[in-house]
C-alpha positions as CSV (number, residue, x, y, z in Angstrom):
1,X,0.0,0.0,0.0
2,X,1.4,3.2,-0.5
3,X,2.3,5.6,2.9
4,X,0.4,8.8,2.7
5,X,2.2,11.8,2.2
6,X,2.5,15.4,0.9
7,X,0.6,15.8,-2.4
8,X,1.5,19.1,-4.7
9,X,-0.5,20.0,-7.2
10,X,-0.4,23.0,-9.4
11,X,-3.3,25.1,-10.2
12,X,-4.6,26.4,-13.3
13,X,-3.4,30.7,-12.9
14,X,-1.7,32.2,-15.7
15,X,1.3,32.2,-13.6
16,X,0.4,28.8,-12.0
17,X,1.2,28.6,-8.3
18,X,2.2,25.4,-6.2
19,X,-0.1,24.1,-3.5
20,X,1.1,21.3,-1.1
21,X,-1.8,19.3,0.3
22,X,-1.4,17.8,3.9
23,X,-2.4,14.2,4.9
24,X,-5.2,15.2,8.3
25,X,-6.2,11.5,8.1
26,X,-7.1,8.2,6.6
27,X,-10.2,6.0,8.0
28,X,-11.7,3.2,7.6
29,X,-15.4,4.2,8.4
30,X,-16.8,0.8,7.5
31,X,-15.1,-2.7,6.4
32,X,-15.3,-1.8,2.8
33,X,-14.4,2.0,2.5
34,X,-11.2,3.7,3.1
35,X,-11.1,7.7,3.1
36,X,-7.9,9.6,3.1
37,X,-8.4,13.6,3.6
38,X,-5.5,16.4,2.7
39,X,-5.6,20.1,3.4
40,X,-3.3,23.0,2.4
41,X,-2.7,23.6,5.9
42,X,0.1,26.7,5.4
43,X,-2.5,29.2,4.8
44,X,-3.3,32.2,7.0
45,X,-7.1,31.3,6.6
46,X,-9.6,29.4,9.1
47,X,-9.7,25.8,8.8
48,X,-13.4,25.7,6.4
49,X,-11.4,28.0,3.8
50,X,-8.5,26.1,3.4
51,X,-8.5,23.9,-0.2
52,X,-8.9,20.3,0.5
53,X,-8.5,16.7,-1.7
54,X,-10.7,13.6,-0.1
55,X,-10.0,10.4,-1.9
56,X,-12.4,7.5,-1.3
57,X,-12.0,3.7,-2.3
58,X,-15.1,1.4,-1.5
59,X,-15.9,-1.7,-2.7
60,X,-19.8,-1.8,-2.9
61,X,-22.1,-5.3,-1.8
62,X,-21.9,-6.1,-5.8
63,X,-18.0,-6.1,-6.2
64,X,-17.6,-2.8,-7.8
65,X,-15.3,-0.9,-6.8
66,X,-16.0,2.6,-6.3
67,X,-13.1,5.5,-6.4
68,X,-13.9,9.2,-5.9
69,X,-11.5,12.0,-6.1
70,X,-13.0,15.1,-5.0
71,X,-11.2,18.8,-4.4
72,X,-12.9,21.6,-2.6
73,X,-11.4,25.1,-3.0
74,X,-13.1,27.9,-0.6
75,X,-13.8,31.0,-1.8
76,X,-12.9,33.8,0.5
77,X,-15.3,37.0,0.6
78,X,-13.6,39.6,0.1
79,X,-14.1,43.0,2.7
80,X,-14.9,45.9,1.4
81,X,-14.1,48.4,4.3
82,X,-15.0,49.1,7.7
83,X,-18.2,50.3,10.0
84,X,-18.4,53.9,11.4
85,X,-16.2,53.1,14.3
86,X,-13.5,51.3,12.5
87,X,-14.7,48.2,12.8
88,X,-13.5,45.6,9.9
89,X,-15.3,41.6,9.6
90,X,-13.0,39.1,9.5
91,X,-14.0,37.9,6.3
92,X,-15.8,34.5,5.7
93,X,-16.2,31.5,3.1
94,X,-18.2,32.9,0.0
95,X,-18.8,29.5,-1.5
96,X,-16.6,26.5,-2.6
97,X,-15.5,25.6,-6.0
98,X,-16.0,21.5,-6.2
99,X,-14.6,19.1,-9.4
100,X,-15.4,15.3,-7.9
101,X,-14.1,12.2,-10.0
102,X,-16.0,9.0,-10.0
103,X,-14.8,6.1,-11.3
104,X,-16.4,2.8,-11.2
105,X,-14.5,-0.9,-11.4
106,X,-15.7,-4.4,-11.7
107,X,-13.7,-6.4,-9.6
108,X,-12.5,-8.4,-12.8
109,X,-11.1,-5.4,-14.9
110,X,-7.0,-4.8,-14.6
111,X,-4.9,-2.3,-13.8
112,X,-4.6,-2.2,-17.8
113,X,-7.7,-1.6,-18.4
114,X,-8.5,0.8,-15.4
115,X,-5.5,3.1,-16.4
116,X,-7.0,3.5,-20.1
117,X,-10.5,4.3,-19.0
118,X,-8.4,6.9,-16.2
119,X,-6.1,8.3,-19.0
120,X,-8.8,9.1,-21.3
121,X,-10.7,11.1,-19.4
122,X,-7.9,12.8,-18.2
123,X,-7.1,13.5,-21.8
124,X,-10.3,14.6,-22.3
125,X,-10.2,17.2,-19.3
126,X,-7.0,18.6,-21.0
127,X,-8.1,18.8,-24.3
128,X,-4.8,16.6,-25.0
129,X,-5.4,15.4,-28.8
130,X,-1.8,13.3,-29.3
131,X,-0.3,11.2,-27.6
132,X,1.1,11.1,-23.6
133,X,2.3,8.1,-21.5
134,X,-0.4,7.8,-18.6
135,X,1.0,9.0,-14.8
136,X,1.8,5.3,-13.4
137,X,2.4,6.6,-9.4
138,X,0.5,9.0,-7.1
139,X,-2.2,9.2,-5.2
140,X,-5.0,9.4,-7.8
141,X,-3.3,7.1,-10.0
142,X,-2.9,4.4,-7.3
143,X,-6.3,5.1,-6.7
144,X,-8.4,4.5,-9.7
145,X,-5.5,2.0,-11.4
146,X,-4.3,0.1,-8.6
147,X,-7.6,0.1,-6.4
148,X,-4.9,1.0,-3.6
149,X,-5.3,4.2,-0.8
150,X,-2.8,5.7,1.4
151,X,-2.6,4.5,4.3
């Protein structure tokens, strides 16, 4: 199984910026679903505002397998000044920008096969129209092709 760590991930800016996810934990809520959670933790934001990554395998009662992938990124509001006697909010979340990944595995596919179907899509996503080797480690990858989460 692969040992949960530090995930960085760049986002889509026209100067992109880095943004290291931190493992808060991994649980086991019933015998057939793992959850591992990440936060960017570095941020001089309250806990609900910071981004956040939640990766989910469970194997449902008919043998599918069932990944999600699923990364919340708060939306600060932003303050426009202060009351009569200098008072200024703290500001608060605004909303939350959500993408969620599902993908769905008989328990007889392969990690060939899985990989394809993961590849694709990812291709899809990027408009990528020639051709790129598929991402073979990480989290995500691990995830959807290996049916494996950290631990």
């Amino acid at each position: 199984m692969s040992a949960i760590s530090n995930i960085t991930v760049f986002d889509g800016a026209a100067t992109p910026v880095s943004h290291t996810l931190v493992p808060v934990s991994v649980s086991r809520d019933t015998a057939n679903r793992v959850v591992a959670e990440y936060r960017e933790t570095g941020l001089a934001v309250p806990t609900d505002a910071q981004p956040s990554l939640k990766l989910t395998l469970e194997r449902t009662k008919s043998g599918v397998y069932k990944c999600t992938t699923r990364l919340s990124v708060p939306v600060m509001e932003s303050v426009s000044g202060q009351n009569a006697a200098g008072y200024t909010a703290a500001p608060k979340v605004a909303y939350v920008l959500t993408d969620e990944s599902v993908g769905y595995f008989h328990e007889r596919s392969d990690v060939a096969g899985r990989r394809l179907i993961r590849q694709m899509m990812v291709n899809l996503s990027n408009n990528v129209t020639s051709s790129v080797a598929a991402a073979t480690t990480g989290p995500v990858p691990e995830l959807m092709d290996l049916l494996v989460s950290p631990t």
